[in-house]
N, C-alpha and C positions, 0 to 999 in steps of 0.2 A: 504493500500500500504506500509506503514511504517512496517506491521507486516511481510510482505511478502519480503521486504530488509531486516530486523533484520532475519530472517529466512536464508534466501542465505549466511548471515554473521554469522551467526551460521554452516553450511553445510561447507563455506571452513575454519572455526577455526579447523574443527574438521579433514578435511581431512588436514591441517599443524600442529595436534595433533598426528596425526595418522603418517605423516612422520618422526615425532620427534622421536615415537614411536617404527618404524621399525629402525631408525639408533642406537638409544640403545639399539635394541634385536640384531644387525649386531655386534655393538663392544662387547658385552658382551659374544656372539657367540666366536667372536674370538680370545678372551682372554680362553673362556674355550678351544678351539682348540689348542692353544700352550701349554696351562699346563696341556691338557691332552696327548698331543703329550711328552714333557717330563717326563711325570708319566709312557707312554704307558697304557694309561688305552683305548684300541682299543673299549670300547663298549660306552664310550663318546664321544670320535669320531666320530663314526658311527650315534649315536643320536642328535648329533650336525648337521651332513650333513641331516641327515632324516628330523632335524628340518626346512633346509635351503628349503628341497623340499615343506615344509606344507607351509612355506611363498610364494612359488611361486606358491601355487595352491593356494592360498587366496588371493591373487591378482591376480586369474585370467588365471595365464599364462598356455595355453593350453599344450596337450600331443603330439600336431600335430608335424610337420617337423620344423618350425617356432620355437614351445613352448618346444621342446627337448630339441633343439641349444641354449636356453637363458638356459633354467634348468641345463643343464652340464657346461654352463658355469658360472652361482652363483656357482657351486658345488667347479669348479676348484678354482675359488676367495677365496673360505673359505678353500680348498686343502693348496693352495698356498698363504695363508693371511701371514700379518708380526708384529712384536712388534714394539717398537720403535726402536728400532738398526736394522731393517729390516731382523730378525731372523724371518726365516719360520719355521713349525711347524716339517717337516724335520727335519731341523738342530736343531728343540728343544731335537726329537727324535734320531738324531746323539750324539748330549749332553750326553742323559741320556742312552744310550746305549741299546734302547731296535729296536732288528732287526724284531722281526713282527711287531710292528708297522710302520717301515720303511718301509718293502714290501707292507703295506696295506695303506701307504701315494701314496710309489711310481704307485703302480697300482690304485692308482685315478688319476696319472697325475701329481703327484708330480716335481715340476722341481729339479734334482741331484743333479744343479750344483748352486743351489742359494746361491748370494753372502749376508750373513747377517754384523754382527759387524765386523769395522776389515776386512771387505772381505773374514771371514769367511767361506767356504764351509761345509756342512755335514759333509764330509770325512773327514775334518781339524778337524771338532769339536771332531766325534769320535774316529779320531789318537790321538790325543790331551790326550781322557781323557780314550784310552788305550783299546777299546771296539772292540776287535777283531771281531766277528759275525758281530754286526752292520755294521761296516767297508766292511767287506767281504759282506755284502749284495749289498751296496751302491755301489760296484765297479761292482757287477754281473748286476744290471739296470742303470749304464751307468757314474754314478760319473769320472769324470775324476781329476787322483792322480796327474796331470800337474800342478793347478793353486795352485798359489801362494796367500798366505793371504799379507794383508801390513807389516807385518813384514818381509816380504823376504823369506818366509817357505814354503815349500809343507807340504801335511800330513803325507808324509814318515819322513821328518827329524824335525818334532816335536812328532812322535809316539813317547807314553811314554812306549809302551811293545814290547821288541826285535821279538818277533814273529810277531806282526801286521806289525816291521821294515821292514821284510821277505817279507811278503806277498806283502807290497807296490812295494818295488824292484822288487819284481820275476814279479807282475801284469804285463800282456800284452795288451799293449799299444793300438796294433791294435784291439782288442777287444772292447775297448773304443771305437776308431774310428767309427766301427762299430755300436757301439750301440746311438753313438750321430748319425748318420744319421739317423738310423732309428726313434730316439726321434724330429728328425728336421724335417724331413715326415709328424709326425703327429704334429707339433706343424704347418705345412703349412698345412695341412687339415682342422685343427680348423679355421685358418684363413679363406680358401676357406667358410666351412661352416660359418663363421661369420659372410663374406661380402655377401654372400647368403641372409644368413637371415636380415643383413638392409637393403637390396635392397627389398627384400620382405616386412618390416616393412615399410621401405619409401615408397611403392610404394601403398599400404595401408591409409598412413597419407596423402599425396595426395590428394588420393581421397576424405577421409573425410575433408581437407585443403578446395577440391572447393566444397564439401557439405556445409561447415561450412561457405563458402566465400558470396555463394548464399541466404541462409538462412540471412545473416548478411545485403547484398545488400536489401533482403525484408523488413525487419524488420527496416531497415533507413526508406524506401520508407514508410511505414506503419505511421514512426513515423512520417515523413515530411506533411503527408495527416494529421494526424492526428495536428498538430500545421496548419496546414492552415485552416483545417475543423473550430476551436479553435479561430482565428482570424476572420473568418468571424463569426463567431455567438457573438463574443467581438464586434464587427463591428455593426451588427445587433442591439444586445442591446442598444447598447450606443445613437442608430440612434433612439429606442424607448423611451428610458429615455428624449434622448431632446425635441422627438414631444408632451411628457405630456400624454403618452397614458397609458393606464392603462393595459399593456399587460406587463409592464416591470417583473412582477413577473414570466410568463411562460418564459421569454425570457432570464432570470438570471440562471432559472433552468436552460435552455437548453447548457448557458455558460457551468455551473457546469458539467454536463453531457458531454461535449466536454472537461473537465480539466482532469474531470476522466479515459477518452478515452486516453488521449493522456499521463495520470503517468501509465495507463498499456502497451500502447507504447511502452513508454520510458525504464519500466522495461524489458518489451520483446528486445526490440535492444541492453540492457544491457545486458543481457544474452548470446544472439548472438553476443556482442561483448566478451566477457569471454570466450564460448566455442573457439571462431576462435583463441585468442590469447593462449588458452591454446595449443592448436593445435601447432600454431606458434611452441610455446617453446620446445612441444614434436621432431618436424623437425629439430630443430637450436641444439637440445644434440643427436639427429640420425648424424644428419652432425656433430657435433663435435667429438660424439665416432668412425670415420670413420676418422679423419685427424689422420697425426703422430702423437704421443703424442712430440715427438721432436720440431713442430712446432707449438701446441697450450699446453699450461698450463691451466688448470681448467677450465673455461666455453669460448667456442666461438663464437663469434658475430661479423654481420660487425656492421660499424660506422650509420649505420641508426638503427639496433638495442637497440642503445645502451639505448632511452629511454625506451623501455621495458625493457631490460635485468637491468640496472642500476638506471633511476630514478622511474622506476613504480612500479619494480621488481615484475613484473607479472612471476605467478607462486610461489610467496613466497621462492624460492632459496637462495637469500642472510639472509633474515630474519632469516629463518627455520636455515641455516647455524651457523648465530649467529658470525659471522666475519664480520670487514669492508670489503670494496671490493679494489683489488690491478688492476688496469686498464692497462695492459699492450701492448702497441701502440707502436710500431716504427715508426708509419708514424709520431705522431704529432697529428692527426686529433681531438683525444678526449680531448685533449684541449682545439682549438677550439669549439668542442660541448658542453662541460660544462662552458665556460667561458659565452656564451650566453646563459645561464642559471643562476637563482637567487643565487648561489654560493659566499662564500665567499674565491677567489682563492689564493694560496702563491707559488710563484716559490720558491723554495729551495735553487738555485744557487742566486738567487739575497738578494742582503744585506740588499736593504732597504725591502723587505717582512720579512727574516728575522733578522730585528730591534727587540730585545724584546719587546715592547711598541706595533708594528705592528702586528708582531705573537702572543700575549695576547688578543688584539682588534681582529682582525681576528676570534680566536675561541670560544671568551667572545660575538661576534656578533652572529655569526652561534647559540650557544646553547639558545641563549635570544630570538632570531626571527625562530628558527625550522629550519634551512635550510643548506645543505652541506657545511662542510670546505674540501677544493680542495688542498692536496698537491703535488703540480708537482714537481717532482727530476729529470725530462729533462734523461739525458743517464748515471747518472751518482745513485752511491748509497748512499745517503744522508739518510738513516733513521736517523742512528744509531746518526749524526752528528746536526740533528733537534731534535731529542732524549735528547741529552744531552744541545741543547737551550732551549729547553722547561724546563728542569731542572733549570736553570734560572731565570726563571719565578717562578714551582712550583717544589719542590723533586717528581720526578716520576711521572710528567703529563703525558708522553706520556701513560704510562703503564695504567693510568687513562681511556685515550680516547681509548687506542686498546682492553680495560676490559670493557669500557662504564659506566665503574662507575662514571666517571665523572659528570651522566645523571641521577643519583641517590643520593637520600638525603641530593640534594642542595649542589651536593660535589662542584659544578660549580662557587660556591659564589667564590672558592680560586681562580679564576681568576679575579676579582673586586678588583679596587682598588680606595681611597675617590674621587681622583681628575676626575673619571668616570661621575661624578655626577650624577642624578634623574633617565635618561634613563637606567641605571643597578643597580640601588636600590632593594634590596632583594624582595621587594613587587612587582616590574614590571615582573618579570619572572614569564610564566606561565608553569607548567609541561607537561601540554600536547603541548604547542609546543618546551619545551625543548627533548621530544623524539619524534622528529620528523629531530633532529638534526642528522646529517650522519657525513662520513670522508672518504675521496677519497683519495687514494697514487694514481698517475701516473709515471709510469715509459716507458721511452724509450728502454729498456734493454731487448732483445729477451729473456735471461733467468735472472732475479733478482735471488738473493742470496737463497738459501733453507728455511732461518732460516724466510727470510721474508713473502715466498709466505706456511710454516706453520703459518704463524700467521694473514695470512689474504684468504680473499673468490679470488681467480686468477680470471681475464675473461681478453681474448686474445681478443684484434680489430683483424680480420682479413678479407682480401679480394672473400674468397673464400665459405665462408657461407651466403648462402642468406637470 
């Protein structure tokens, strides 16, 4: 039985190997996508997107009506990918001035009018650096010379060559007009087919939700039969052992033989409960890729989710992610849920949590015992402000715990101090429950600050995913 859980623990190392996998073949995709958009080198390009199609039939995804609508839409993702200044491969190719590669972005679906660095357009980039053709491509599928970068500029009056000047002026306006409806048409089609296809996906997972629900109901009942079966022959025994009878040796095996019934059970109902939860999680990112993104950030969950999604983290999501998690609740509710939990909690706003002494002991406890330290910032944005207390303490703690290095090479001792005494002596810490240590931000703040929700895994409490 032991070889057969080492087994199942082996099968999902390898499928959260395997998504590690795919997420370094996705950015390294995209990286070549931009620099080959600014080279114009259109046959990288092309091998890149072909690449994206080989990933999505290797996972499966069919050629059906269903499996089109996802494959054109990875295709447009990596069309329309961005760097860190949210420069599309577009505007790499507005950049570097090269117009087939332009026409052969824009006819994948390229959006014209994407705001990079700066609020940058295409059209800006290659007024900018003087690329007449380019420009004149970019205005014939739909660029609009109107918007303005942060500097206050359209692309006419930062052209750096009096002929592109021309061009931009003379351009007719209503030709644009024109051409953004029709680019708005099909950007509402894609939708239509979008919502299409998760009502088809959802309605799919469903079905396997009350397969996987039923299977899970058996597989208790099985296990329940199998622990009572298990007790009465414990029963039996025990009943033979005290009459003296010399039967006790069949009656020991027959225990054994009811122990064994019921660790295959147990591994079968474990199973059955894996499949259903995975299930779950498949449902709860169908319903989240389906809200606005306006009103949920990174993963969405109601408040009964939450021990899955956050202390179980079934499905390996946060793990795999490799960021702490930012819990963002406007109700309040996750709070409460984690505070009745083994957590070691710190309100942010209150003084005496953050006392240096209390904020030191707080996360010198969490790391020594394995278990969550809980930063709640209530409505307000207190990183940066706990950031610089924790410096206090240590130069660059926080930077420590958001790197997880802290959880490494006994870095955690630099929280210990003599007057601790014996219960945090270097010898009491054991490593494997020092990485089992986590770090919770909560925030009240419909949308936290950019800088913070790139440096942590987002999950939105929300009312409306079940």
């Amino acid at each position: 039985m032991v070889k057969r859980e080492q087994e199942l623990a082996e099968i999902e190392r390898e499928k959260e190997e395997e998504e590690r996998r795919r997420k370094r073949e996705a950015a390294k995709r995209r990286k070549r996508m931009l620099e080959a958009a600014f080279d114009g080198d259109n046959d990288e390009i092309l091998q890149v997107l072909k690449e994206v199609d080989q990933e999505d039939t290797k996972m499966g995804i069919k050629n059906d009506d269903i499996g089109r609508t996802i494959r054109a839409k990875h295709q447009l993702e990596m069309v329309d990918c961005t760097d860190a200044n949210n420069n599309t491969p577009l505007s790499e190719a507005g950049g570097g001035g090269h117009a087939d590669t332009i026409k052969l972005l824009l006819e994948k679906g390229a959006d014209p009018n994407s705001r990079g660095q700066f609020e940058r357009t295409p059209l800006y980039r290659a007024a900018f650096s003087g690329h007449l053709e380019a420009a004149e491509t970019l205005l014939q599928y739909g660029a609009d010379p109107r918007i303005y970068a942060n500097d206050g500029c359209t692309p006419e009056q930062i052209a750096s060559v009096e002929a592109l000047k021309i061009v931009l002026s003379e351009w007719d306006v209503s030709q644009t007009e024109r051409l953004l409806e029709k680019i708005e048409k099909v950007k509402e089609q894609r939708k239509e087919d979008e919502r299409k296809r998760r009502e088809a996906e959802m309605e799919k997972l469903e079905n396997k939700l009350k397969d996987a629900q039923m299977e899970h109901d058996t597989r208790q009942r099985e296990l329940q039969k199998a622990y009572t079966e298990l007790n009465k022959r414990i029963t039996e025994h025990d009943k033979v052992v005290a009459s003296g009878s010399d039967k006790s040796d069949i009656t020991l095996q027959v225990v054994h033989d009811a122990e064994k019934d019921v660790e295959i059970a147990r591994i079968n109902a474990q199973q059955a409960q894996q499949k259903l939860e995975q299930i779950r999680v498949q449902i709860r990112e169908q319903q989240s890729a389906g809200e606005s993104q306006a009103d949920i950030i990174g993963v969405g969950c109601n408040i009964k989710e939450l021990d899955e999604v956050l202390m179980r983290d079934v499905g390996a999501k946060i793990a795999t992610d490799g960021r702490w998690p930012l819990i963002i609740d406007t109700s309040g509710r996750a709070v409460t849920f984690l505070r009745y939990r083994d957590t070691n909690y710190l309100n942010a706003l209150n003084p005496k949590h953050m006392d240096i002494d209390t904020l030191r002991k707080a996360l010198l406890g969490a790391l020594r015992y394995g278990k969550p330290a809980v930063l709640d910032m209530m409505e307000v944005d207190m990183f940066e402000t706990v950031a610089m207390r924790m410096d206090e303490i240590h130069k660059g703690l926080m930077e420590l715990i958001m790197n997880k290095e802290i959880m490494k090479n006994e870095k955690y001792l630099v929280l210990t101090r003599e007057s601790d005494g014996d219960e945090y002596s270097k010898n009491k810490f054991n490593q494997a429950r020092v990485d089992n240590f986590r770090f919770f931000i909560i925030t009240k703040l419909k949308y936290p600050p950019n800088d913070l929700i790139e440096k942590t895994y987002p999950i939105t409490v929300v009312v409306s995913v079940q």
